[in-house]
C-alpha positions in Angstrom: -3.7 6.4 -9.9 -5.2 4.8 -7.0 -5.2 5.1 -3.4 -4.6 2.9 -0.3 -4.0 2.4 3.5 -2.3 0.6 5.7 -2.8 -0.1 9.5 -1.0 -2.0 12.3 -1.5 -1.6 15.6 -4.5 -3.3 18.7 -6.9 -5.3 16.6 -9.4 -2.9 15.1 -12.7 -3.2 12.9 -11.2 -2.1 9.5 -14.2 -0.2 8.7 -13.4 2.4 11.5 -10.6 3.6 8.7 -12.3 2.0 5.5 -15.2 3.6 5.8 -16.2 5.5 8.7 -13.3 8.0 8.8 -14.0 12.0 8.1 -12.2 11.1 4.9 -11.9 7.3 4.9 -11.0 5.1 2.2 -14.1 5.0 0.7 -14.4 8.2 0.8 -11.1 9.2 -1.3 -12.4 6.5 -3.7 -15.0 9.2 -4.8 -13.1 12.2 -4.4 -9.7 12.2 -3.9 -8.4 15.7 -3.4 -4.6 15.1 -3.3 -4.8 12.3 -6.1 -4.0 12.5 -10.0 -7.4 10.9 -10.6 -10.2 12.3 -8.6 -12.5 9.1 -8.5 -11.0 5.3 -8.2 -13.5 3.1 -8.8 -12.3 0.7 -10.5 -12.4 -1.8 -8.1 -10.9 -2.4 -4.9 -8.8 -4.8 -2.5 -8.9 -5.5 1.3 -6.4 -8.1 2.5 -6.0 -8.4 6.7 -4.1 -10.7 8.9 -6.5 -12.2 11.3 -5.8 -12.0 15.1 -5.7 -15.6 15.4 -2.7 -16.6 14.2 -3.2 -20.1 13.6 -2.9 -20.4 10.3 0.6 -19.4 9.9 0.0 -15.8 9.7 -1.3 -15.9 6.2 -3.3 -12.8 5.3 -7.1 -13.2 4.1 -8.0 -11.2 0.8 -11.0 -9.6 -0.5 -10.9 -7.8 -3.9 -13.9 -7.1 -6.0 -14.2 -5.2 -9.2 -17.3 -3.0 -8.3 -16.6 0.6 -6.9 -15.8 0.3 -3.4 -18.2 3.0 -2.5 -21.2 0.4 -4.0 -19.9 -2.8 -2.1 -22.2 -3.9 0.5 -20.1 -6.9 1.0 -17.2 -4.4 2.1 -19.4 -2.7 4.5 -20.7 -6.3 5.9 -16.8 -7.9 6.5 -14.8 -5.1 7.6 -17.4 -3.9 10.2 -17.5 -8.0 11.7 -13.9 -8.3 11.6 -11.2 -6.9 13.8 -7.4 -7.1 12.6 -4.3 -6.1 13.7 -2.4 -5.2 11.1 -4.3 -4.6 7.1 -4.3 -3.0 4.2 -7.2 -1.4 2.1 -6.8 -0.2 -1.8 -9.1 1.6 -4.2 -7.9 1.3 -7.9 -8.5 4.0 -10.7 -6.7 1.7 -13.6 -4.4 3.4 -16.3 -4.4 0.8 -18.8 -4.5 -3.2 -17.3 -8.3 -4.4 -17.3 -10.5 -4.2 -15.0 -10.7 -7.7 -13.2 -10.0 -9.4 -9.9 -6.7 -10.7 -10.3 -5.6 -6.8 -11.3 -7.0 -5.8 -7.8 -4.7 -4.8 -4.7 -3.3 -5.6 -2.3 -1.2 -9.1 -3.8 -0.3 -11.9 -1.7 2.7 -14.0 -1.2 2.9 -16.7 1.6 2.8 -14.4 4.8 3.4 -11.5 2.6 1.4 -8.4 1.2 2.6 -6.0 -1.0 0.2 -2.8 -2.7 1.5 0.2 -5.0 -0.3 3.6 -5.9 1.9 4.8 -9.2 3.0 2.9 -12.1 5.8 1.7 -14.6 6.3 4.3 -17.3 6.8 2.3 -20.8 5.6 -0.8 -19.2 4.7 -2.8 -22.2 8.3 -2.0 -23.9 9.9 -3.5 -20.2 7.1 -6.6 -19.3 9.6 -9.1 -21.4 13.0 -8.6 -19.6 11.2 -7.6 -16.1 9.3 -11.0 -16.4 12.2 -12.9 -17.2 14.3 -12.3 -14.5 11.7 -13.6 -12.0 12.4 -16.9 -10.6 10.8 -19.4 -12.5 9.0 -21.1 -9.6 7.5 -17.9 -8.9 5.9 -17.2 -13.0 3.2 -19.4 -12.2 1.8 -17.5 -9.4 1.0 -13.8 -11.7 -2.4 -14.2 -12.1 -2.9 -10.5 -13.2 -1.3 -8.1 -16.0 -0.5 -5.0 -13.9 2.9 -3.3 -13.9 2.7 -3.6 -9.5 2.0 -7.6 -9.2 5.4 -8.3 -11.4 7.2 -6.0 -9.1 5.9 -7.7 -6.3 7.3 -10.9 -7.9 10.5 -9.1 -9.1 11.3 -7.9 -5.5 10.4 -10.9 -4.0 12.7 -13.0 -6.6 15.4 -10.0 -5.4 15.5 -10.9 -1.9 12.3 -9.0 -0.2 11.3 -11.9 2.2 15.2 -11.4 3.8 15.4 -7.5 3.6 12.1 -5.8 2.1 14.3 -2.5 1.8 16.9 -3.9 -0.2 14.5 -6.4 -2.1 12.4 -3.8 -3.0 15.3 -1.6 -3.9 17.3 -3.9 -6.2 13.9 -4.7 -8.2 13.5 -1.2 -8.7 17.2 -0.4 -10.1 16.5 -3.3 -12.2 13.2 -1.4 -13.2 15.2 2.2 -14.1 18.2 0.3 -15.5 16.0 -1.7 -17.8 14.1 1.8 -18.5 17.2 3.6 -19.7 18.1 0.5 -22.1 14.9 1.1 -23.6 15.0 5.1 -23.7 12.0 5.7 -20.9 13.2 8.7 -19.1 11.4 7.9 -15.7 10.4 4.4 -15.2 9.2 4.1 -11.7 6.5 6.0 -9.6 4.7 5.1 -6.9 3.9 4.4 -3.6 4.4 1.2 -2.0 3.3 -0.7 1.1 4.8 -4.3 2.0 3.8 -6.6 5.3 5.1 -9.5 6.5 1.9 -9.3 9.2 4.2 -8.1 11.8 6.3 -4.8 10.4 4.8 -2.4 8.0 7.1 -1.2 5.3 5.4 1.7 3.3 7.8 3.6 0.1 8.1 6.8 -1.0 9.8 6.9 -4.4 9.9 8.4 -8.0 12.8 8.2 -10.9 11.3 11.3 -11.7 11.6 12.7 -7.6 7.6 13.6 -7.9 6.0 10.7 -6.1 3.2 10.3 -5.4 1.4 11.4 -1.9 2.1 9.6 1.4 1.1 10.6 5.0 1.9 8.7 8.0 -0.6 8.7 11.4 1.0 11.0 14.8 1.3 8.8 17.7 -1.7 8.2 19.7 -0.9 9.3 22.8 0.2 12.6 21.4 -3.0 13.2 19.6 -4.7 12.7 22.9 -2.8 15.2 24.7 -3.3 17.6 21.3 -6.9 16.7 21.8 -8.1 15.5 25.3 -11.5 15.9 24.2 -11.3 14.0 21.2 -14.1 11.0 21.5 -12.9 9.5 18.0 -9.3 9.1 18.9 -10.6 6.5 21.7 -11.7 4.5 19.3 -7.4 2.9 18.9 -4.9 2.0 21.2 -1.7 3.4 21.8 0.0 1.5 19.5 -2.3 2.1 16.6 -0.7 3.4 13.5 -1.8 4.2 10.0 0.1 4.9 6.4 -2.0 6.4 3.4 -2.0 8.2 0.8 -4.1 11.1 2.4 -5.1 12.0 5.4 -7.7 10.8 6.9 -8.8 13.5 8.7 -8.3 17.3 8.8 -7.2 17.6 12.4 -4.1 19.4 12.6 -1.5 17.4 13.5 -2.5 13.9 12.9 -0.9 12.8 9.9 2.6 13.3 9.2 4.3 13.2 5.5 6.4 11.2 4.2 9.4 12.1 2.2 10.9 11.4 -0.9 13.1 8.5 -1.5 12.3 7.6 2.1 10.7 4.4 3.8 8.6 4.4 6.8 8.9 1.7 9.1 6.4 0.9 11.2 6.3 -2.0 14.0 6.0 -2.5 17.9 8.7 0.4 18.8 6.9 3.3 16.6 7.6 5.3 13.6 11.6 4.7 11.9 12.2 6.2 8.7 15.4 5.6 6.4 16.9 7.0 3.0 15.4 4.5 -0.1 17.5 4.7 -3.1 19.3 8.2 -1.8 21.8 7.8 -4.2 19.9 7.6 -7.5 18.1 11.3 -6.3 
């Protein structure tokens, strides 16, 4: 469906994972080996929380609707920038046109929120799945996709107090809506939700086939792996990545994430948990 990152860590020009990576984001945006769709270039989305925090920790967004791989204006920001915590999304769209609003990553207050997968049966959902939004929240879907009105869902559901559970209810909401309406598996995807200090990224499936999700090794262990590694100077120690692919193909650096599982990532490393462990 699509593809994305996320990184937290020491500020860092984005385009040192967006574009100038062995297999960078740009790069999986015109062949994506581990992806359902080989190409996604139907526009893309870059949202980053600036290092000065002055204005409330509200992330910046960029989305465009031309392929990211024939963006100059994504070259010129995220090689002027540096962040310490963003998120990067290239779209291949199954259905919802192909405009700005429809673009990754979504934003909400200090929040952002992207998803590689979709809603089986959608359409026959949208009704009750809209509904049960809070109504001071409708006003704020600008877009038609299946992700932006689970972004509003979970949010409605509790994700600024506990994005786990948040996240969680609006998907049993999702399946249990789904089975009312006879769709067999209602929810794929990947997910990746910031509050622009910890990095949430979800592995999860009705079906129990998700979608592809890697996390980055440590830093200082890659530089022990690999003294002689110039690259891997290039981020601090506490610089961390989550994408749907890996970035590179040096043994070692990216680890996978598992099914029905969340990856945690803040100032004390790598945590994962069980998501939804019952319903598998």
């Amino acid at each position: 469906m699509c593809r994305w990152l996320a990184y937290t860590g020491e500020a860092l020009k984005p385009s040192e994972l967006i574009l100038d990576t062995q297999h960078s984001l740009v790069a999986q945006s015109l062949n994506s080996p581990l992806g359902t769709e080989t190409v996604n270039g139907d526009g893309f989305g870059f949202g980053w929380y600036p290092e000065d925090s002055s204005n409330g920790n509200r992330p910046a967004l960029f989305h465009s609707i031309e392929p990211a791989w024939n963006d100059e204006n994504l070259r010129e920001l995220t090689s002027s920038i540096a962040s310490p915590l963003f998120f990067g999304h290239v779209r291949a769209a199954a259905g919802p046109p192909i405009q700005q609003s429809n673009c990754h990553p979504f934003r909400h207050e200090n929040w952002l929120f992207m998803h590689n997968g979709f809603l089986d049966g959608f359409l026959a959902m949208k009704r009750d799945l809209v509904l049960a939004i809070d109504e001071s929240l409708f006003p704020l879907i600008h877009g038609t996709t299946d992700s932006e009105v689970l972004f509003y869902l979970a949010i409605t559901l509790g994700l600024q107090d506990d994005p786990v559970a948040g996240l969680g209810r609006a998907i049993a909401m999702v399946e249990s809506v789904g089975e009312r309406k006879g769709i067999q598996f209602p929810m794929q995807g990947t997910i990746a939700v910031s509050d622009g200090h910890t990095l949430w990224a979800f592995r999860y499936s009705t079906s129990h086939r998700t979608r592809s999700l890697y996390h980055s090794t440590a830093i200082p262990e890659l530089r022990e792996l690999y003294p002689d590694a110039a690259r891997l100077q290039v981020f601090g120690d506490n610089a961390k990545v989550v994408v749907s692919e890996p970035l590179t193909d040096l043994p070692g650096a990216f680890t996978e994430v598992q099914e029905s599982t969340v990856a945690i990532l803040d100032d004390n490393g790598y945590h994962h948990e069980p998501f939804l462990e019952q319903a598998a």
